[in-house]
C-alpha positions in Angstrom: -19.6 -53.7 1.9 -19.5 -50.5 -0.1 -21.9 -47.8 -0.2 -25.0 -47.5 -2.6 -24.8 -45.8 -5.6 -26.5 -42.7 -7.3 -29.5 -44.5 -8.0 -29.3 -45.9 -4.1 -28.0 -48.9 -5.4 -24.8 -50.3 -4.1 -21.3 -51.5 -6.3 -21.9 -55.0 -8.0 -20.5 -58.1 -5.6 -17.1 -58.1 -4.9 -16.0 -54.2 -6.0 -15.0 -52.3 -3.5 -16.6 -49.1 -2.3 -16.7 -46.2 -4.1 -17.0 -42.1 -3.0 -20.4 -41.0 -3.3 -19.1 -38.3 -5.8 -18.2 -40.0 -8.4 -21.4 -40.6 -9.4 -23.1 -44.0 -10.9 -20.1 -46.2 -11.9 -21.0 -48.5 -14.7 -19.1 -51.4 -15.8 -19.7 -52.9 -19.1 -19.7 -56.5 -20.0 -17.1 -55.7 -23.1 -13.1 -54.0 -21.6 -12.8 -52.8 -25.4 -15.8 -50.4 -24.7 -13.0 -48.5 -21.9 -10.1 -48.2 -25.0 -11.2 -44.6 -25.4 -11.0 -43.8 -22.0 -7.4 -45.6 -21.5 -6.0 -43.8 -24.3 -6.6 -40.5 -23.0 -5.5 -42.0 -19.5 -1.8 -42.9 -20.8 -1.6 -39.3 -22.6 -2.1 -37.5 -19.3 0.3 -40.1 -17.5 2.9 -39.2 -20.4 2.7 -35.1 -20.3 2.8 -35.3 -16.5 5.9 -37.7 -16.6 7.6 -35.3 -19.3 6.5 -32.1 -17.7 7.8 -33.4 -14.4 11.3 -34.2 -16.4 11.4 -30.9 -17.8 11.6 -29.3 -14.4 13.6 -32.0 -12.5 16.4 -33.0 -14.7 18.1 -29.8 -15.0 17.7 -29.0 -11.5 19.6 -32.8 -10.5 22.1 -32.5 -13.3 22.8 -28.7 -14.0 24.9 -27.8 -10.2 27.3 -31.2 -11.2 28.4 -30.4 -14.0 28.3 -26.4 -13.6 31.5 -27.5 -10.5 32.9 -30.3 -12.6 33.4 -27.2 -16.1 34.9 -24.7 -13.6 37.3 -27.6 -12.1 38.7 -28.2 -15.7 39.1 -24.3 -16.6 40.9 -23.6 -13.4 43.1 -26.9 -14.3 44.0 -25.6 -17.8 44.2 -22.4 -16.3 46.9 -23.3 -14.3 48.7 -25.5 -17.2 49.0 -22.8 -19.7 50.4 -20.4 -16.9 53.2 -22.9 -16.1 53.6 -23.8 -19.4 53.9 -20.4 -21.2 57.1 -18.2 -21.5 57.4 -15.7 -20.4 59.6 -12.8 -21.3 62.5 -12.0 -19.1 62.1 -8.9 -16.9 65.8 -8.9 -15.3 67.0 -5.3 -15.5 69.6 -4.9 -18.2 69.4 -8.5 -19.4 70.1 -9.2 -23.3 67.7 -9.4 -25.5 67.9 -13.4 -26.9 67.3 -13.1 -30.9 66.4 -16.3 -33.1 70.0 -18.4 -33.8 71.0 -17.2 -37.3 72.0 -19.4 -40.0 75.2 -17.9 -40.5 78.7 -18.6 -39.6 79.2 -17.2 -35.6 80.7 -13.8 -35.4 83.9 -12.8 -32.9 83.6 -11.6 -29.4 86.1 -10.1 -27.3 89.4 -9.0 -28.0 91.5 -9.5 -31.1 94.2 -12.6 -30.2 97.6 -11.6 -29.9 98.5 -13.2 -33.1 102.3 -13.1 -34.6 102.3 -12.3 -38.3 104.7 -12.0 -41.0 106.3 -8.9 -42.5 107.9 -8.4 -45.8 111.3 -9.0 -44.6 110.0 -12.3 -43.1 110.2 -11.0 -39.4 107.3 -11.7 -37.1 105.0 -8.9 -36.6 103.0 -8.7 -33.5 99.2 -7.6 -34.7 98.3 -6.0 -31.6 101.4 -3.9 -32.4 99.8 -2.3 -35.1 96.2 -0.8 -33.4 93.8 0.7 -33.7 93.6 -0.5 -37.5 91.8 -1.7 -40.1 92.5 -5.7 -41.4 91.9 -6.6 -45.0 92.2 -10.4 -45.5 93.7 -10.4 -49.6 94.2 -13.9 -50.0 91.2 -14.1 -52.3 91.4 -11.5 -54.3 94.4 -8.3 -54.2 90.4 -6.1 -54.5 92.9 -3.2 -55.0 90.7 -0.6 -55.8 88.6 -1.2 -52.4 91.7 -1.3 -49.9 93.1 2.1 -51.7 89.6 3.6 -50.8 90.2 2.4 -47.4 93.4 3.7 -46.8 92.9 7.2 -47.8 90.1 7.1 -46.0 91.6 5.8 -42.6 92.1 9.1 -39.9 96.0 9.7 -38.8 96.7 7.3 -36.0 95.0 4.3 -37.9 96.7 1.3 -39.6 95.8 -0.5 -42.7 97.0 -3.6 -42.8 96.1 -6.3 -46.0 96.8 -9.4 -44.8 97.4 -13.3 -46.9 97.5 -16.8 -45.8 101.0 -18.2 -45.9 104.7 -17.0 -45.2 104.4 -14.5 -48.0 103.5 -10.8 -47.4 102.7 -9.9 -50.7 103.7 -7.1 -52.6 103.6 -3.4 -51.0 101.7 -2.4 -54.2 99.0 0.5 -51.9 100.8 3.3 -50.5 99.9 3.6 -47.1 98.8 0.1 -46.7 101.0 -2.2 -44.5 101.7 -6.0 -46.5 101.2 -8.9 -43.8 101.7 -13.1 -44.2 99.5 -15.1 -41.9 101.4 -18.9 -41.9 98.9 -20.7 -39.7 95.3 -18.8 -40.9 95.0 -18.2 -37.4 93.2 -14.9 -38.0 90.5 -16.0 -40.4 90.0 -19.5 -38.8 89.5 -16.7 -35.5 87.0 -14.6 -38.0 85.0 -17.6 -39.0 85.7 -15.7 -42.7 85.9 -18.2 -45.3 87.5 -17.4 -48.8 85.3 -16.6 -51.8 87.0 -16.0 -54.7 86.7 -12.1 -56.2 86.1 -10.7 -52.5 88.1 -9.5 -49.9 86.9 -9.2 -46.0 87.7 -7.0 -43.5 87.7 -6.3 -39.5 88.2 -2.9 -37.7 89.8 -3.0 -34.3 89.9 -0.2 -32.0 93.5 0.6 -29.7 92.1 -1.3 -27.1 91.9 -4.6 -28.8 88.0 -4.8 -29.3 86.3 -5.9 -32.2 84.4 -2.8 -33.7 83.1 -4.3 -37.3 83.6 -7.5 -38.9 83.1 -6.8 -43.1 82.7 -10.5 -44.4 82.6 -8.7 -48.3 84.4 -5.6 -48.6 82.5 -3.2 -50.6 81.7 0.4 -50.8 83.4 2.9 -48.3 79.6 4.1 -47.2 79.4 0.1 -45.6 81.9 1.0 -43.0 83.7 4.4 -42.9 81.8 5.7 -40.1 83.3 2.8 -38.0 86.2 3.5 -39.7 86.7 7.2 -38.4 85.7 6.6 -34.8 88.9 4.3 -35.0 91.2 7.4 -35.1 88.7 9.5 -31.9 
């Protein structure tokens, strides 16, 4: 059966044999005596089960999810490069500004619009260029269009212009009395009337649209614009 003991006695009946080198193995009649020794048992069974955790799990679970965090940075990489404007590089392309509250200024060329002299005869506008426009219909502002007249160059018209078939009186020198019937020029302007203010436009011989003056004020708002007219 097994083989005998340190004392050269062998294992009680039915116990299996034992190495040599562990000794005399005694077994007592009471389990409760062994409670010591089981205690200390399960806390080397526990640090070796943690110590082995310590070292494996990271080595099982780190490599996952290092592929699956660079998977979802390339993926939002990607998203914010489709995603985000981008400035436009086109050579000579216009630079797009925020849409402004106000009322949409003219482009392009002044319309061939007919007006209406003092004598009730039609007056072509483009007739009269390169000039400078002064809508009068809500207010005569006659100090502001006899600053503008003297200060128009030779060549230049100034032209005061009211909604309906009347003229108006020719009460500037130098400054040409107009009647606009259908309001096609400030309906054109997007201008509307204010009461006590007077707007302008300055168009060069060619037609073009050089300055639009909703409020017609002091002669240092637009009397550069105003001289380059007459060049």
């Amino acid at each position: 059966m097994g083989v005998p003991d340190a004392d050269g006695q062998g294992p009680p009946d039915g116990l299996p044999g034992l190495p040599s080198e562990w000794g005399r193995v005694v077994v007592p009649d009471d389990a409760s005596a062994l409670a010591d020794e089981a205690r200390q048992v399960r806390r080397e069974l526990r640090r070796t089960r943690q110590g082995s955790g310590r070292r494996t799990v990271p080595a099982r679970l780190g490599l996952p999810t290092l592929i699956l965090l660079v998977s979802v940075l390339v993926t939002l990489a990607g998203l914010a490069a489709v995603t985000w404007p981008r400035a436009a590089t086109r050579p000579g392309a216009p630079t797009v500004l925020p849409r402004s509250t106000t009322a949409p200024q003219p482009v392009g060329p002044l319309p061939a619009l007919d007006l209406v002299g003092a004598d009730d005869t039609p007056v072509p506008l483009r007739s009269l260029l390169p000039a400078m426009i002064i809508l009068v219909d809500a207010c005569a502002c006659g100090e502001q269009v006899g600053t503008a007249a003297r200060a128009a160059p030779a060549g230049v018209t100034v032209v005061t212009v009211t909604e309906g078939r009347s003229a108006g009186p020719a009460s500037v020198p130098g400054v040409r009395p107009l009647g606009d019937p259908a309001g096609g020029l400030r309906s054109y302007l997007h201008l509307s009337a204010h009461p006590g203010t007077a707007a302008a436009v300055l168009v060069d011989r060619q037609g073009s649209l050089v300055r639009v003056v909703p409020e017609l004020g002091p002669l240092s708002d637009y009397g550069a614009d105003l001289a380059r007219l007459g060049g």
